[in-house]
C-alpha positions in Angstrom: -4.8 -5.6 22.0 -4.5 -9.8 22.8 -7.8 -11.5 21.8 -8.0 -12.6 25.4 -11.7 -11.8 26.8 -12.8 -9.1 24.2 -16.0 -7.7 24.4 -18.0 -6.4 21.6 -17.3 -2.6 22.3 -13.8 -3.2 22.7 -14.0 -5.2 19.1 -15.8 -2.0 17.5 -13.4 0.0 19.0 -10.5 -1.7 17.3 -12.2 -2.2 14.2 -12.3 1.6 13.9 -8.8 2.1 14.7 -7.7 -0.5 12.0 -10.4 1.7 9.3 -8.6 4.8 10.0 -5.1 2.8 9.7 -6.7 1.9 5.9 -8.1 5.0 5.3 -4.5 6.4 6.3 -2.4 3.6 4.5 -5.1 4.6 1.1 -4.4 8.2 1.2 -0.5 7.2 1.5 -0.5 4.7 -1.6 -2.3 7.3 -3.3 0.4 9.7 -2.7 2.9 7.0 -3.6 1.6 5.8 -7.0 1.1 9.7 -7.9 4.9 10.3 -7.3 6.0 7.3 -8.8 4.3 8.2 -11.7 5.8 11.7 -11.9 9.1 10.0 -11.7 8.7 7.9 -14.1 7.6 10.5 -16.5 10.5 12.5 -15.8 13.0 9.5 -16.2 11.5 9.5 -19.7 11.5 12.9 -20.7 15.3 13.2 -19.2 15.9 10.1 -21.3 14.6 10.8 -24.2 16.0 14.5 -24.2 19.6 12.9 -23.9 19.1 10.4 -26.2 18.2 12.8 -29.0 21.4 15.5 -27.8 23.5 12.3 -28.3 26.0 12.0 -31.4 26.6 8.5 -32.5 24.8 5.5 -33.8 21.9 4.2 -31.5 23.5 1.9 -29.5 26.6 4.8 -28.6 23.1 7.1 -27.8 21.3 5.2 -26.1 24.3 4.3 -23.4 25.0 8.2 -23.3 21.3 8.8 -22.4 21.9 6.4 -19.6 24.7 8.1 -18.5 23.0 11.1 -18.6 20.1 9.8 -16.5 21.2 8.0 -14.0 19.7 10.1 -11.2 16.2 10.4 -12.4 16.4 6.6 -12.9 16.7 6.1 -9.2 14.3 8.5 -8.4 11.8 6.8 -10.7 13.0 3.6 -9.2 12.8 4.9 -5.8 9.5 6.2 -5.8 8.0 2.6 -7.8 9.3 1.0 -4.4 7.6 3.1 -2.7 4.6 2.8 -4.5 4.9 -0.9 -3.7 5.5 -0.6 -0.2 3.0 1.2 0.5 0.0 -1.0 -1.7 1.4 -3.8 0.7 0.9 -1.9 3.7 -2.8 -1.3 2.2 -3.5 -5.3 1.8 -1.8 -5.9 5.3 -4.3 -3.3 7.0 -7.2 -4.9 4.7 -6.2 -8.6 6.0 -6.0 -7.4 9.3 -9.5 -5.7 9.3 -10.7 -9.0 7.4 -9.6 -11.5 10.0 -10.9 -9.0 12.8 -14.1 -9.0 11.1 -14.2 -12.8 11.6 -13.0 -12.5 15.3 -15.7 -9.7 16.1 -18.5 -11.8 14.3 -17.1 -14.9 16.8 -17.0 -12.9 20.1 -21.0 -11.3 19.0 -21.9 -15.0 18.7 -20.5 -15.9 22.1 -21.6 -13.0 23.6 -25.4 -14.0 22.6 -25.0 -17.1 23.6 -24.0 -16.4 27.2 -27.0 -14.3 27.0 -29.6 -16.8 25.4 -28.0 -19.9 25.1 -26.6 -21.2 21.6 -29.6 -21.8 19.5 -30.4 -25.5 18.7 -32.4 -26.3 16.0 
């Protein structure tokens, strides 16, 4: 939708379309940080379990749990990007309803005015 000639209804109507988009981008980020967290957990349990099955002095176990974990690391690392991406897609939709908050209070001002006339005091 270009700014062009908006009218008030057409303002409300994209204003709800962007609160849905938030309410959709919320639920998603939810979703996101609880998988990223479940990762993470079982990065560290998987980590932790091969650390202690390791021979060796510490530095020889903790490269074997490493090893050992290398695919619940990226998942865990995975899923954190995820997380990410989808809190930024949350403040993108949040900017966007923000600055079409201050374009839909502009067009209701100009729309009074063609109305009434701009108020002088």
């Amino acid at each position: 939708m270009s700014r062009g000639d908006l009218t008030p209804a057409q303002l409300n109507e994209w204003l709800l379309t962007l609160s849905k988009e938030l309410g959709d981008a919320l639920d998603e980020c939810r979703q996101a940080a609880a998988a990223a967290a479940r990762a993470d957990t079982n990065y560290k349990r998987a980590w932790s379990h091969a650390f202690l099955q390791a021979e060796g002095p510490v530095r020889a176990r903790e490269v074997m749990a490493d090893a050992e974990t290398l695919d619940e690391r990226e998942q865990a690392k995975t899923s954190e990007a995820r997380s990410r991406s989808a809190d930024l897609a949350v403040r993108s939709r949040m900017a966007q309803l923000n600055a079409l908050q201050s374009v839909s209070a502009s067009v209701r001002q100009e729309h009074r005015w063609g109305q009434t006339g701009p108020e002088v005091t």
